[in-house]
C-alpha positions as CSV (number, residue, x, y, z in Angstrom):
1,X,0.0,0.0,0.0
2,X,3.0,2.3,0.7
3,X,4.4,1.5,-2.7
4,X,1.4,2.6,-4.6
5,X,1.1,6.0,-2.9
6,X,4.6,6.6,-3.3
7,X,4.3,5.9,-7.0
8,X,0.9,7.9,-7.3
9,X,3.4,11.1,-5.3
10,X,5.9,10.1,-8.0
11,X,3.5,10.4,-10.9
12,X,2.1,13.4,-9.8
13,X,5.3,14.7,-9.8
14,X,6.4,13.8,-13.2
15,X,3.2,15.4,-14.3
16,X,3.9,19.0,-12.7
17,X,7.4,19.2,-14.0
18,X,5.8,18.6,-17.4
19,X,3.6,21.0,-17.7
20,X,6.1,23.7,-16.0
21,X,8.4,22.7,-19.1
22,X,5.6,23.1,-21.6
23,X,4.9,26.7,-19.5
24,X,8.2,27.3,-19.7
25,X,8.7,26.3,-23.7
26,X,5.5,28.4,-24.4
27,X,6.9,31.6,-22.9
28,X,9.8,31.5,-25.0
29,X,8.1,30.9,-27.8
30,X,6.0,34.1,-27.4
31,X,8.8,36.2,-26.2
32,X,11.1,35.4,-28.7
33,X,13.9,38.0,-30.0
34,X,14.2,36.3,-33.2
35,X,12.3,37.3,-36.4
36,X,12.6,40.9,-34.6
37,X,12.8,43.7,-37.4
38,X,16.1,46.3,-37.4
39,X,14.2,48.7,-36.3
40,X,12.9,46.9,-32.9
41,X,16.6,46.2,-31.9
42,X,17.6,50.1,-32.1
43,X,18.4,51.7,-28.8
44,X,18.7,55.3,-28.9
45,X,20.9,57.8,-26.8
46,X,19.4,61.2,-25.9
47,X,21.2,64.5,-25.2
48,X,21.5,63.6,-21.5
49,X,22.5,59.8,-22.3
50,X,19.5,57.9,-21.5
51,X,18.6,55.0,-23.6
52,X,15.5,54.8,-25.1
53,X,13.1,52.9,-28.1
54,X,11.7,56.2,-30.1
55,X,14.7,57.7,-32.4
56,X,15.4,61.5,-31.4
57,X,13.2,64.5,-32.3
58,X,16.0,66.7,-32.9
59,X,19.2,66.4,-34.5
60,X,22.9,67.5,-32.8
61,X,25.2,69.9,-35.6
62,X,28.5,69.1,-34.2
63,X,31.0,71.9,-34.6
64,X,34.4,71.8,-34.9
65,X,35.2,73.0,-31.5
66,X,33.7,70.0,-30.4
67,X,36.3,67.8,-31.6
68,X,39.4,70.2,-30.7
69,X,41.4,69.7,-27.4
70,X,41.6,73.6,-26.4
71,X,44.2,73.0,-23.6
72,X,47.4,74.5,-24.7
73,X,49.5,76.7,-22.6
74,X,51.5,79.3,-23.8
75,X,52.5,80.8,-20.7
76,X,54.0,79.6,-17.8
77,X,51.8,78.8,-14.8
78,X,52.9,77.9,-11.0
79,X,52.6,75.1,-9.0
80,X,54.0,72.6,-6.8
81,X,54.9,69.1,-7.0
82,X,52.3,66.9,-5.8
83,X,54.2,63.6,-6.5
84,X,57.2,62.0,-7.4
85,X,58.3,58.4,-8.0
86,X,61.7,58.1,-8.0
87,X,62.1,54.4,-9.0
88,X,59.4,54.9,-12.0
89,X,61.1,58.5,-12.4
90,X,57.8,59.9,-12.8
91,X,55.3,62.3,-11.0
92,X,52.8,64.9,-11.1
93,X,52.8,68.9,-10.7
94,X,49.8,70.2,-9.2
95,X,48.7,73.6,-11.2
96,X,47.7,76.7,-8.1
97,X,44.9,77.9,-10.5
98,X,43.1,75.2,-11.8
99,X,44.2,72.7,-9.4
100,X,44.8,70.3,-11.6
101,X,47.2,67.7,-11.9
102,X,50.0,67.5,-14.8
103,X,52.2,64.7,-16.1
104,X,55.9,65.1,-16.4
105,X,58.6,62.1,-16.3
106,X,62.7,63.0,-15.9
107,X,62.9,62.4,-19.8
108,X,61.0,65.3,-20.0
109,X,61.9,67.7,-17.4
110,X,65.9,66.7,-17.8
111,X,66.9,67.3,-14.1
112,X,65.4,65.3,-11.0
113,X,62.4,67.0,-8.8
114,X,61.6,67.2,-5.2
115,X,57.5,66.7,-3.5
116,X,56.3,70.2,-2.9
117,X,58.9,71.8,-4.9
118,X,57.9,75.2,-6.3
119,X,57.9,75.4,-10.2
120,X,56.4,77.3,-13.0
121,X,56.1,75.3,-16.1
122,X,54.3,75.2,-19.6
123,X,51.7,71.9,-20.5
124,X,49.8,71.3,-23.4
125,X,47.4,68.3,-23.6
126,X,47.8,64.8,-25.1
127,X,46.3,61.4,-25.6
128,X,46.9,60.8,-22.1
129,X,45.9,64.1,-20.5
130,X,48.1,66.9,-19.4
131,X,51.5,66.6,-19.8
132,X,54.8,68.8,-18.8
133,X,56.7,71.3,-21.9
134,X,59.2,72.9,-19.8
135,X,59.9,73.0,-16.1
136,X,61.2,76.3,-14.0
137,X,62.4,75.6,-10.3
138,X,61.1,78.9,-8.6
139,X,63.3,79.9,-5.3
């Protein structure tokens, strides 16, 4: 009697995980992503960069100056290393205006620096971000 229960549990069982697989095959059949047109796979970036599924109203001109990297210093600014590595014989200058930080390496500089040095130097901008022209130790 305790066989035939067991097997009636099993049974019942077998059943329930069928018909979750045929739920389960039936819902990926209706939410399918293949046969999708073009259009229904487009995301679209807005001005503020959210995503969304309707293609923008307006269209961005892009200018010239938009592609330009403005930052190039003609004259000298002051500042103060920030950080040098002596073993990597690199470091960075920290700028007293903008407060920002600028590459330079010994190749580029020629002489060794000191942390919180004085200087006054010339940068332009590169691929990597600010980097070092010339370096002035101020006294």
């Amino acid at each position: 009697m305790a066989q035939t229960q067991q097997k009636k549990e099993n049974q019942k069982k077998k059943l329930e995980k069928r018909k979750s697989k045929e739920q389960k095959r039936e819902y990926k059949k209706t939410h399918n992503s293949k046969g999708k047109t073009l259009e229904d796979m487009f995301v679209y970036v807005d001005e503020y960069g959210n995503l969304s599924n309707t293609p923008p109203t307006q269209k961005y001109e892009f200018k010239a100056s938009d592609l330009e990297r403005p930052i190039v210093e003609d004259e000298f600014s002051f500042g103060k290393v920030s950080f040098f590595n002596e073993q990597g014989q690199y470091g960075f200058i920290r700028n007293n205006e903008t407060r920002e930080n600028v590459y330079f390496n010994l190749k580029l500089v020629g002489f060794p620096l000191r942390v919180d040095q004085k200087v006054k130097f010339k940068y332009q901008s590169s691929k990597q971000g600010l980097q070092v022209t010339t370096v002035e130790i101020v006294q």
